[in-house]
BASERO-28538 format. One record per residue (C-alpha): x, y negated, z. Coordinates in steps of 0.25 Angstrom, whole numbers. Each point is the difference from the previous one (the first is absolute). Last residue first. Layout:
BEGIN
+-------+-------+-------+
!    px !    py !    pz !
+-------+-------+-------+
!     X !     Y !     Z !
...
+-------+-------+-------+
***
This chain:
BEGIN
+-------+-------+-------+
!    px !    py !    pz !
+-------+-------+-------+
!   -52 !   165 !    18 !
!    -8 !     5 !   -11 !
!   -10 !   -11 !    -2 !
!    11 !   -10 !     1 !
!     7 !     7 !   -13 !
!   -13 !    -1 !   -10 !
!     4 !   -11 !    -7 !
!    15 !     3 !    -2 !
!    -4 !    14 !    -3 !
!    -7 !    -6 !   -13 !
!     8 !    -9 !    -2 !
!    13 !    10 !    -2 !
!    -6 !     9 !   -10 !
!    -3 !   -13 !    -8 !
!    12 !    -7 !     0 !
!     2 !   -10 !    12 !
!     5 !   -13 !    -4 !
!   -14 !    -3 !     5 !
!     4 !     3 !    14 !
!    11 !   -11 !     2 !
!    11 !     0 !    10 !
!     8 !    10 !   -10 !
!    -2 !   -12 !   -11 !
!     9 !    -9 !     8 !
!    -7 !    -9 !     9 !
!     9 !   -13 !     4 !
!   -13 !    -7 !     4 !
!     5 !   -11 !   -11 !
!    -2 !    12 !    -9 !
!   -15 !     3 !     6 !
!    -3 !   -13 !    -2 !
!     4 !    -1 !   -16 !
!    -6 !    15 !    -2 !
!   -10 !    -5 !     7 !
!    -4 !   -13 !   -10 !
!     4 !     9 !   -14 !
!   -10 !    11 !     7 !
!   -13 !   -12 !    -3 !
!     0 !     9 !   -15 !
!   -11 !     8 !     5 !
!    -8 !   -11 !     2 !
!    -2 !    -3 !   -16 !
!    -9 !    15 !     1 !
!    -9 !    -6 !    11 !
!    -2 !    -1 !    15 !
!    16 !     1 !     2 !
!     3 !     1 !    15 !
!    14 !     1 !    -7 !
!     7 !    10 !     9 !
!    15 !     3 !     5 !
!    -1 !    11 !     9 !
!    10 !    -1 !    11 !
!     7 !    11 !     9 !
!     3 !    -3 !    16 !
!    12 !     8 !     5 !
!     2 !   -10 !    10 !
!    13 !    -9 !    -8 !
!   -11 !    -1 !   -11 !
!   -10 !    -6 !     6 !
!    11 !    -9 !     7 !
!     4 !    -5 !   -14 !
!   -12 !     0 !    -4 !
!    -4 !   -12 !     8 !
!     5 !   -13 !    -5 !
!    -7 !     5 !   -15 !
!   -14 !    -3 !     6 !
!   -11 !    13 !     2 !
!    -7 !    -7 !    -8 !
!     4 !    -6 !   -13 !
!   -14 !    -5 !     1 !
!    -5 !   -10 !   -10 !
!     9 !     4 !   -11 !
!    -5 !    15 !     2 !
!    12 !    10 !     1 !
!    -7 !     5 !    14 !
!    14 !     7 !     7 !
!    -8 !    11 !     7 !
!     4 !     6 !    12 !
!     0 !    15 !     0 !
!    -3 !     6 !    13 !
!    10 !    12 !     7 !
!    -7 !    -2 !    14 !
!    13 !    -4 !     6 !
!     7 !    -9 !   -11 !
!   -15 !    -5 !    -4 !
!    -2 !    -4 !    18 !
!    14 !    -7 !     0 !
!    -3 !    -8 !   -13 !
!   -15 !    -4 !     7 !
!    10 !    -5 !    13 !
!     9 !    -8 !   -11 !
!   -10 !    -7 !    -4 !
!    -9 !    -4 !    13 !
!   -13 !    -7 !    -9 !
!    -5 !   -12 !    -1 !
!    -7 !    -2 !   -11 !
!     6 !    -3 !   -13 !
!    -2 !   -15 !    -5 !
!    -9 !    -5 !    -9 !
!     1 !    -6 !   -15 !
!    14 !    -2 !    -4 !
!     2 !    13 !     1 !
!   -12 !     9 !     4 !
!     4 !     8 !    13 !
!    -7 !    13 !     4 !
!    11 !     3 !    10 !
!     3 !    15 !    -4 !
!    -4 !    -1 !   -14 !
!    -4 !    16 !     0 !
!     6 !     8 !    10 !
!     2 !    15 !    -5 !
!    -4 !    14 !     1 !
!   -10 !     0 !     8 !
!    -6 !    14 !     1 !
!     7 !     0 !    13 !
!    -6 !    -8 !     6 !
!    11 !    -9 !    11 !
!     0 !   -10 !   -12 !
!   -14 !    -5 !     5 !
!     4 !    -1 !    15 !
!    13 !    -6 !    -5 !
!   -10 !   -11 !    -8 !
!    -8 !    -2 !    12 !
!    10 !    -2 !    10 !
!     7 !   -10 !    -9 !
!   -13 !    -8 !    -1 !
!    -2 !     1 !    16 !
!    14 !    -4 !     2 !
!     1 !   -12 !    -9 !
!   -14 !    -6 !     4 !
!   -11 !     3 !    -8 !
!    -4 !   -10 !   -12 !
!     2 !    10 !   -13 !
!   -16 !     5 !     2 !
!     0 !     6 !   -15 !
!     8 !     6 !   -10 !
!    11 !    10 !     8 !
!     4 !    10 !    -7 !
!     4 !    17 !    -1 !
!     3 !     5 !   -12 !
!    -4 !    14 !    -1 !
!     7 !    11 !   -10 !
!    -5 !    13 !    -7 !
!   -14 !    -1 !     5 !
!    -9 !    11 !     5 !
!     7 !    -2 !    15 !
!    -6 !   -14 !     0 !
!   -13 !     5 !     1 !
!     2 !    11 !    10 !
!     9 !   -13 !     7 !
!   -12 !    -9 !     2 !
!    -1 !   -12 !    -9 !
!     0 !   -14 !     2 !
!    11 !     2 !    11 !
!     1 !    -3 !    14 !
!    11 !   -11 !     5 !
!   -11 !    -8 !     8 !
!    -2 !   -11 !   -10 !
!    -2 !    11 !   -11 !
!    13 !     4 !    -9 !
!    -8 !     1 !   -14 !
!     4 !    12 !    -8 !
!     7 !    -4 !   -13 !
!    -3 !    13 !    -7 !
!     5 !    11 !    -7 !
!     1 !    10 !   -11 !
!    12 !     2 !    -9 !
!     0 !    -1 !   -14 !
!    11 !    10 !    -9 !
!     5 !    -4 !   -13 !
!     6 !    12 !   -10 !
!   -10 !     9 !    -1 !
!   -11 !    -9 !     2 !
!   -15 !     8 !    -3 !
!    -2 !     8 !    13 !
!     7 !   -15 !     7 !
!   -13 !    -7 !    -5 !
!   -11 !    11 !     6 !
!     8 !    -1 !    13 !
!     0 !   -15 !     0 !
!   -16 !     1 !    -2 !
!     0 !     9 !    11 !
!     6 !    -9 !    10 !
!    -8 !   -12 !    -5 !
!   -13 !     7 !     4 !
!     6 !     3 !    14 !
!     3 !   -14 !     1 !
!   -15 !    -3 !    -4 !
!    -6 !    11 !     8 !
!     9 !    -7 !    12 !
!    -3 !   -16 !    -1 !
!     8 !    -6 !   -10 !
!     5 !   -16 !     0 !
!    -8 !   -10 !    -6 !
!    11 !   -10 !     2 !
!    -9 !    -7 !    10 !
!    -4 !    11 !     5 !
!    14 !     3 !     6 !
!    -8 !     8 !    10 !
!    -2 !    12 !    -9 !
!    16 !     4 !    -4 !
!     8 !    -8 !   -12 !
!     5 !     7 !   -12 !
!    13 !     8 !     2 !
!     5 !     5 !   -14 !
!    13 !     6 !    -1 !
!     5 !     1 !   -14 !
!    13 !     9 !    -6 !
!     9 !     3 !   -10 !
!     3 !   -17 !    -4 !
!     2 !    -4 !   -13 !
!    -5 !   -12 !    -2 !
!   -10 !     4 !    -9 !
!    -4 !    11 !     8 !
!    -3 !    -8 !    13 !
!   -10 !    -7 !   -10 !
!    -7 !    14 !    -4 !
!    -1 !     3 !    14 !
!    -6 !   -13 !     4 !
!   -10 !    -1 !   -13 !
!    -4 !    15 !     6 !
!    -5 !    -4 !    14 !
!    -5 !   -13 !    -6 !
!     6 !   -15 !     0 !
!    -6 !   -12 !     8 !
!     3 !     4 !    13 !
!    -9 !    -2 !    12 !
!    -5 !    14 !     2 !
!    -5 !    11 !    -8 !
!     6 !   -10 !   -11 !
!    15 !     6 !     2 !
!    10 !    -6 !    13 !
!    14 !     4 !     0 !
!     8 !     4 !    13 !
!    11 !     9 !    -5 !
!    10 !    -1 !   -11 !
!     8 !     9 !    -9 !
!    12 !     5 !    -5 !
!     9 !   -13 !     3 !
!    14 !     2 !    -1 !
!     0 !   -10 !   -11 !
!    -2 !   -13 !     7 !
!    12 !     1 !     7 !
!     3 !     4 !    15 !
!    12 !    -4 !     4 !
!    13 !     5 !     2 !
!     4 !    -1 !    14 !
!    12 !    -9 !     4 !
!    10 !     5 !    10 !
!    12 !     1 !    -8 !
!     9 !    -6 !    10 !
!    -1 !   -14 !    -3 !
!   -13 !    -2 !    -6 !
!    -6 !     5 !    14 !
!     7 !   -12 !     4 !
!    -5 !   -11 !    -8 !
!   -15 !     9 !     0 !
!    -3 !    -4 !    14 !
!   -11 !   -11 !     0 !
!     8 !    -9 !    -9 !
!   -12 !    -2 !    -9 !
!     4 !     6 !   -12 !
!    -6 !    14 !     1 !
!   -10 !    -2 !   -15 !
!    12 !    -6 !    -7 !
!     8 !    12 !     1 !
!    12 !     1 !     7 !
!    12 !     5 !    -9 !
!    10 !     9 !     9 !
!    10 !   -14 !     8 !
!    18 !     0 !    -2 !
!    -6 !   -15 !    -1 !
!     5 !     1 !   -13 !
!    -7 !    13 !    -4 !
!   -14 !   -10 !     6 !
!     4 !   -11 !   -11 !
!     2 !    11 !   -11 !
!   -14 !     6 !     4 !
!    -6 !   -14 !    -3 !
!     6 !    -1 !   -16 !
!    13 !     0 !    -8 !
!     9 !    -7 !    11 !
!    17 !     2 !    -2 !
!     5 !     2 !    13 !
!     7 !   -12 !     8 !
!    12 !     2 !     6 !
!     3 !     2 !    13 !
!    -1 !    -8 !    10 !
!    14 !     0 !     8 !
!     5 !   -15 !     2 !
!   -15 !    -6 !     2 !
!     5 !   -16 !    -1 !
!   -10 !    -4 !    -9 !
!   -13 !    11 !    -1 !
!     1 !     8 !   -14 !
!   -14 !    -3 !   -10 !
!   -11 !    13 !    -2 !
!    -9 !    -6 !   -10 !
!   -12 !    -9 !    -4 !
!   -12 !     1 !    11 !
!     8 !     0 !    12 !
!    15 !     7 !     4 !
!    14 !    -3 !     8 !
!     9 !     9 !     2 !
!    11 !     3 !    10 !
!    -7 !    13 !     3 !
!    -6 !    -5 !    12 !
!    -6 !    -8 !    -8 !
!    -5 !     9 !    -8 !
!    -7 !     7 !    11 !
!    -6 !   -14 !     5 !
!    -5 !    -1 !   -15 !
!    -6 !    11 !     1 !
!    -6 !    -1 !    14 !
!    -6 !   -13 !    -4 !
!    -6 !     7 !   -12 !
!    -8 !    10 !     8 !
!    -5 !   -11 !     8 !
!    -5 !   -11 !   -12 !
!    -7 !    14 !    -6 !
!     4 !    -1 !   -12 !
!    -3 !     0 !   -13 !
!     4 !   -12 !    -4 !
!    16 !     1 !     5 !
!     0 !    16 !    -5 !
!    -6 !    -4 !   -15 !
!    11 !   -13 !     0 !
!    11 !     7 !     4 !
!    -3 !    12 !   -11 !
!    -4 !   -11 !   -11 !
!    13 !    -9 !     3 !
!     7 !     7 !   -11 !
!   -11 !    -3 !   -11 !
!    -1 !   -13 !     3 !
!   -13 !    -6 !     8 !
!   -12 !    -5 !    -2 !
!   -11 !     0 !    11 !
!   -14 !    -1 !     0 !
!   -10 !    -2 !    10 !
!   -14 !     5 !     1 !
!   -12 !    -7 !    11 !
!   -14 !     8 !     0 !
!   -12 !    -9 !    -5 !
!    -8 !    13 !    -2 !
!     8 !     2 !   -14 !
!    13 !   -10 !    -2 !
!     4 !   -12 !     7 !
!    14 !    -4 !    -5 !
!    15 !    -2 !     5 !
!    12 !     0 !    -9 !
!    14 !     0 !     0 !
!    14 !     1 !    -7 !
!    -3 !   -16 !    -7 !
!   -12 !    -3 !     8 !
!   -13 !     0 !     1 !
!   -11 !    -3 !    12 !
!   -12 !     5 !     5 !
!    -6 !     3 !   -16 !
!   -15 !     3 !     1 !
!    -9 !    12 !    -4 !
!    11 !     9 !    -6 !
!    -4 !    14 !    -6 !
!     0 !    -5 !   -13 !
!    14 !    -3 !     1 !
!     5 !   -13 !    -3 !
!     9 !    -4 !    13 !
!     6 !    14 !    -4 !
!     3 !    -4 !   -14 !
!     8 !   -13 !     5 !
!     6 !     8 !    11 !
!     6 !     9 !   -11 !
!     5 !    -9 !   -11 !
!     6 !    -7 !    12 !
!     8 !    12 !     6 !
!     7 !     2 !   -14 !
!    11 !    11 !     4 !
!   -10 !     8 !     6 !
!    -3 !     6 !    14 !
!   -13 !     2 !     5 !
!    -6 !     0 !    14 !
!   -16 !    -1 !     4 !
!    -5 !    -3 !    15 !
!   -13 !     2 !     2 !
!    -7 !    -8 !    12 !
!    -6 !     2 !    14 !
!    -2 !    15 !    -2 !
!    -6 !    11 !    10 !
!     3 !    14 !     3 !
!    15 !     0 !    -3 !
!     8 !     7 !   -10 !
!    11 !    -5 !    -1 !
!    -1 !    -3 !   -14 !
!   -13 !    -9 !     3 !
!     7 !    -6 !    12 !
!     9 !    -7 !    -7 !
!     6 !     5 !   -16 !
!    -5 !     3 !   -13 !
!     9 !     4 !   -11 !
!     4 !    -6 !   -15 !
!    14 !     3 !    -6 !
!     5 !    -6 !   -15 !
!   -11 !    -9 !    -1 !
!     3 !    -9 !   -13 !
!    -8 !     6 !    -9 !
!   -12 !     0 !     9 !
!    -8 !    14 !     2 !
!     5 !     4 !    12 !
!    -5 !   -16 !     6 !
!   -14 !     6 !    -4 !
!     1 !    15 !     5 !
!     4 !    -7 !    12 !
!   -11 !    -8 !     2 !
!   -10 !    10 !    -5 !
!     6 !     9 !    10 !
!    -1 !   -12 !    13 !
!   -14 !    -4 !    -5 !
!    -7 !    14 !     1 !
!     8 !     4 !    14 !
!    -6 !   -15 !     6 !
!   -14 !     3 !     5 !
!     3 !    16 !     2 !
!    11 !    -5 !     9 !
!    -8 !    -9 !     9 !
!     3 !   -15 !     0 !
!     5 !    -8 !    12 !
!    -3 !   -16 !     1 !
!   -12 !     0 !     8 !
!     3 !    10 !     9 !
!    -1 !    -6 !    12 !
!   -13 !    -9 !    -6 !
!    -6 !    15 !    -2 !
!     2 !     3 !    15 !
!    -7 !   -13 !     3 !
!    -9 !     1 !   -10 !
!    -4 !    14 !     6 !
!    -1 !    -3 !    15 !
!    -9 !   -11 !    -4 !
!   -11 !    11 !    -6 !
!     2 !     7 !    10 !
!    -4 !    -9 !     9 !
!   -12 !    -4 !    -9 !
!    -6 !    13 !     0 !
!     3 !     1 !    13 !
!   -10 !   -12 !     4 !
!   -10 !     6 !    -8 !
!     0 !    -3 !   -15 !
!   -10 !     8 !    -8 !
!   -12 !   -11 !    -1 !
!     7 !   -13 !     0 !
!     2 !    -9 !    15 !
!    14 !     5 !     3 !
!     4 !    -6 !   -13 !
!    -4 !   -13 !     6 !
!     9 !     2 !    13 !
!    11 !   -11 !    -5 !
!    10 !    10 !     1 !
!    -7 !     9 !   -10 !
!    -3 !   -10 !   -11 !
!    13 !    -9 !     1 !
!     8 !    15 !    -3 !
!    -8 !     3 !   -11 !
!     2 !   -15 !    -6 !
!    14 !     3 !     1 !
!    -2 !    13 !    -6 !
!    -8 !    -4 !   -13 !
!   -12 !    -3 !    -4 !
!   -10 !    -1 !    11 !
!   -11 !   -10 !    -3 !
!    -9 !     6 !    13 !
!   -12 !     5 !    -6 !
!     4 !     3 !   -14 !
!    15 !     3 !     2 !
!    -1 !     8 !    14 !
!   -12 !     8 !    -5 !
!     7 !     4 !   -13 !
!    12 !     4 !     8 !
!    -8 !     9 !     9 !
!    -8 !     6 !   -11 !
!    14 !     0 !    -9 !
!     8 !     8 !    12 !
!     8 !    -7 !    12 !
!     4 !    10 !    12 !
!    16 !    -1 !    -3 !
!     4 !   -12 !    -8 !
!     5 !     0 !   -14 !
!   -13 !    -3 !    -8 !
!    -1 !   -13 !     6 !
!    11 !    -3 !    -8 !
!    -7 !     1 !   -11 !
!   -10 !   -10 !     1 !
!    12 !   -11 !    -2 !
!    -3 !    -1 !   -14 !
!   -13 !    -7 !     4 !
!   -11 !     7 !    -5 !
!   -10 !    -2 !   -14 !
!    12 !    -1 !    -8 !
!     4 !    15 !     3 !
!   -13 !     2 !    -7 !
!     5 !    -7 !   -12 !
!    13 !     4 !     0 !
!    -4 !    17 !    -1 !
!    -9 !    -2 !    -9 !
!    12 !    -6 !   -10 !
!     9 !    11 !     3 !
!    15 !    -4 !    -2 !
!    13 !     5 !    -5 !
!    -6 !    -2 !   -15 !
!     2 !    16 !    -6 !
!     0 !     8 !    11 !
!   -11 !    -8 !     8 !
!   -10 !    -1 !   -10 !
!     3 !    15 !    -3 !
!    -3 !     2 !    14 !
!   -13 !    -8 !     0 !
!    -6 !     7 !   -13 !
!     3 !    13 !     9 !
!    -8 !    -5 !    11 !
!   -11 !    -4 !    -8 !
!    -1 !    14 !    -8 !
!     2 !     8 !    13 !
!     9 !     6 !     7 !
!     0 !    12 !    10 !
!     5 !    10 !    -8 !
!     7 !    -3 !   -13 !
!    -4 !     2 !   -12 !
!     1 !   -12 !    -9 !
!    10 !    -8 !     6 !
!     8 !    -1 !   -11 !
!    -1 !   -14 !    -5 !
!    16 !    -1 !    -5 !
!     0 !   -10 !    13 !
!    -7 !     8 !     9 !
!     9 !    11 !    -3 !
!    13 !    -6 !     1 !
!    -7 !    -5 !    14 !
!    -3 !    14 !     3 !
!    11 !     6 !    -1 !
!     1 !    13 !     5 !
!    -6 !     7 !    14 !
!    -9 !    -8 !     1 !
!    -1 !    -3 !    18 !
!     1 !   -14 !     0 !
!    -9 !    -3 !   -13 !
!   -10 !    11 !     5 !
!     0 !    -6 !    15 !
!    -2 !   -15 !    -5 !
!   -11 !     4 !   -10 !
!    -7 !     9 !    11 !
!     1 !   -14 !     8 !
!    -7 !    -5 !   -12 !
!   -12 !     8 !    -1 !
!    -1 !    -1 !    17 !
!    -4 !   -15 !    -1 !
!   -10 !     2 !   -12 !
!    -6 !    12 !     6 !
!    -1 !    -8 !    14 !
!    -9 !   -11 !    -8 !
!     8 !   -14 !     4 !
!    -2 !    -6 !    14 !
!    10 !   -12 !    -6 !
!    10 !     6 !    12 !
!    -1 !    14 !    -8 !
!     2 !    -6 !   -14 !
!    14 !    -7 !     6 !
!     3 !    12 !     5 !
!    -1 !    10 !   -12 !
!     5 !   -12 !    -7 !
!    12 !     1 !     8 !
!     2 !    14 !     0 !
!     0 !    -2 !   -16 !
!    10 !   -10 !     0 !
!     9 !     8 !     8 !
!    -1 !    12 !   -10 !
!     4 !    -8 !   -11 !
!    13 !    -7 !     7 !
!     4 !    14 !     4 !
!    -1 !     5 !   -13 !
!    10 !   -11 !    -8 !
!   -10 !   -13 !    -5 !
!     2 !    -1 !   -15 !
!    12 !   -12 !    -4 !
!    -5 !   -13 !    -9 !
!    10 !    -2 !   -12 !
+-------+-------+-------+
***
């Protein structure tokens, strides 16, 4: 039976016919039709592919008859038969071109027809040879970037973002939970600790019948190709060519095995050095007595991880602060913080609506912050100069702050705050002067263009910026794009100084792409004083839901929820925001 494409896959498709149409010079209504359809089939609120394959569609904003005919071809087949034929039309190699910094369709489109570009090698050939140099729109800049940015991307090659890998690891597991012969089933690596960026996904079950299990693993639909396969382990490509293993083991090996596989490499060399010291000897099946250690004591029974740390006479370390960067001996004396969780959050701040760059309204925002239960919105669309983003000059900001008023008189139970992402100007000035930002309830404060100063001169303008008072927080601080550009350069611990002093917010940006400011430094953050605000940078209503990713950061930071602003309940956000323009 032929499996219907999930969301994701649908709304990919459609931003790749939206680009493919473009570089083909395609009608701009045509193009833009189905980049509406990628946004409405991200951003729906409910099922839309249940619905595309019942042929309920009718009714819904932004999609047409065609498009709606396409997604119920591509709920019920798993394909799209338009789709294939214009992607036949290009090499399947275009794509990649798609990835690098400073490349759009017209750009694209130029390179392919005039100089046969079709993939990055080809890209690469192009610009070093000079004959890129010689098309309209390439100066020698362009193309210098344009080489900085495949190299960058070639670092990368291997590593996957969160939001690119979160879909596949829960379908996963709710797949391998489902089978007979799965007793226990849990994600291990990097991805359960946390980190920014994935290499590959590593998947743990016990079972009694470990071949029954790596048999249906190697079979999944998600699986592309099968790496290798064997009686307790597997290795396949799945979803965006991205590497998962497999490993079966007995039910009371699961707790050794789940630590041994999560790691980190460091963090389980200090255990094991622990238990040896203990007169034990432990890896990924059990706790074992070293020969000749005359006073070991004897060996605990093991139910699960937190009965290994009791052993070790360790508190329970959470898979997020496994690095061996100080938690073995805070675990020793009690001096672990109890980390912030997903459901301490009341609110987020930094979202984009249609005024600006978003795809969702004022209202559509609100209504989605409901649904997941949250008390409270902020929304910071962006200032003037990011005109690119369509950002607001004054009357319209002051437009937007009234239209928030009007929606708050009707919420009794919800409240939106009014902000802005203020642009930080090359300088350190702002986008806005202060009697403007002194009408809104909260400014971020960013930096969105001109990211090649040298480190001091772009530290000094982010401190100059934070030094406002009606900055109320530091928004992405380094601007990095993972796996797609680096941050600037930028004096880290010197802008943590200036927040602590100056009573600034810094914003932990819960984007996939940004998880920015990183996880290493929130630990000093919050040794200064310095309070975070976790925020999805949504710029529509699925946005929102980016917070799972800075919740992860923000655990591995060591934040507690009394490190975090949006844990806030209302009364208490409010002064929270308003307290540097009362010092």
């Amino acid at each position: 039976m032929m499996r219907g494409m999930n969301r994701e896959d649908a709304t990919t498709i459609f931003e790749r016919i939206a680009t493919l149409l473009e570089m083909q010079g395609e009608n701009p209504f045509k193009v833009r039709a189905y980049r509406t359809g990628a946004e409405v089939v991200e951003s729906f609120s409910g099922d839309i592919m249940k619905l595309a394959a019942e042929n309920q569609l009718a009714g819904i904003k932004g999609l047409g008859e065609a498009l709606r005919d396409k997604l119920h071809e591509m709920a019920t087949t798993g394909r799209l038969e338009f789709y294939e034929k214009l992607k036949a039309e290009f090499p399947d190699t275009i794509f990649e071109l798609f990835d690098v910094q400073g490349l759009g369709p017209k750009k694209i489109a130029a390179l392919h027809a005039e100089l046969g570009v079709s993939s990055i090698a080809d890209l690469r050939r192009a610009c070093e040879s000079g004959e890129a140099a010689k098309l309209s729109g390439f100066a020698a800049k362009t193309v210098e970037k344009i080489l900085e940015s495949i190299a960058f991307r070639e670092q990368h090659a291997s590593e996957f973002k969160l939001d690119q890998v979160h879909a596949l690891v829960q379908q996963i597991l709710e797949e391998l939970r489902e089978h007979p012969n799965v007793s226990q089933a849990e994600i291990c690596g990097s991805f359960r600790r946390g980190k920014e960026t994935v290499h590959d996904l590593d998947f743990l079950v016990s079972t009694k019948q470990p071949e029954k299990v790596i048999e249906y693993f190697v079979t999944l639909p998600q699986v592309v190709d099968v790496i290798a396969q064997g009686a307790t382990k597997a290795s396949i490509h799945a979803t965006h060519g991205i590497q998962c293993d497999l490993r079966a083991v007995a039910s009371k090996e699961f707790p050794f095995a789940l630590m041994y596989f999560t790691g980190s490499k460091e963090h389980n060399v200090a255990i094991r050095q622990r238990a040896l010291n203990r007169g034990w000897s432990l890896n990924e099946y059990a706790f074992t007595e070293v020969p000749d250690h005359a006073d070991a004591p004897v060996i605990p029974p093991v139910h699960d991880e937190a009965d290994i740390y009791r052993a070790l006479d360790l508190d329970f370390i959470e898979p997020e602060l496994r690095e061996n960067k100080g938690e073995i001996e805070a675990a020793e004396h009690g001096g672990l913080p109890r980390l912030v969780q997903l459901e301490n959050l009341r609110g987020v701040f930094h979202n984009h609506t249609t005024a600006s760059d978003g795809k969702a309204s004022l209202r559509e925002m609100a209504d989605a912050a409901r649904e997941l239960g949250l008390q409270y919105l902020g929304i910071s669309d962006h200032s003037k100069s990011s005109f690119q983003a369509n950002g607001l000059d004054e009357k319209r900001l002051l437009a937007q702050i009234e239209e928030i008023q009007a929606l708050n008189a009707e919420l009794d139970d919800f409240h939106v705050f009014a902000g802005c992402e203020v642009d930080i100007l090359k300088d350190g000035s702002l986008d806005f002067s202060d009697e403007i930002m002194a009408r809104l309830d909260y400014v971020v404060a960013s930096v969105h263009n001109v990211f090649n100063l040298p480190e001091a001169e772009m530290t000094k303008r982010v401190i100059r910026a934070i030094e406002n008072p009606h900055v109320t927080m530091l928004g992405h601080l380094t601007g990095r794009l993972l796996l797609q550009r680096p941050g600037y350069a930028i004096n880290v611990p010197a802008v943590i100084d200036a927040a602590a002093e100056t009573g600034t917010i810094i914003e932990l940006n819960a984007s996939a792409w940004r998880l920015d400011m990183d996880w290493r430094w929130w630990r000093l953050a919050k040794e200064k004083g310095v309070k975070c605000s976790i925020n999805p940078d949504a710029h529509s209503t699925q946005g929102l839901q980016a917070v799972i990713y800075g919740i992860k950061a923000a655990r591995k930071g060591w934040l507690t929820r009394n490190d975090v602003i949006n844990c806030l309940p209302m009364e208490e956000v409010k002064m929270a925001l308003g307290a540097k323009r009362q010092r």
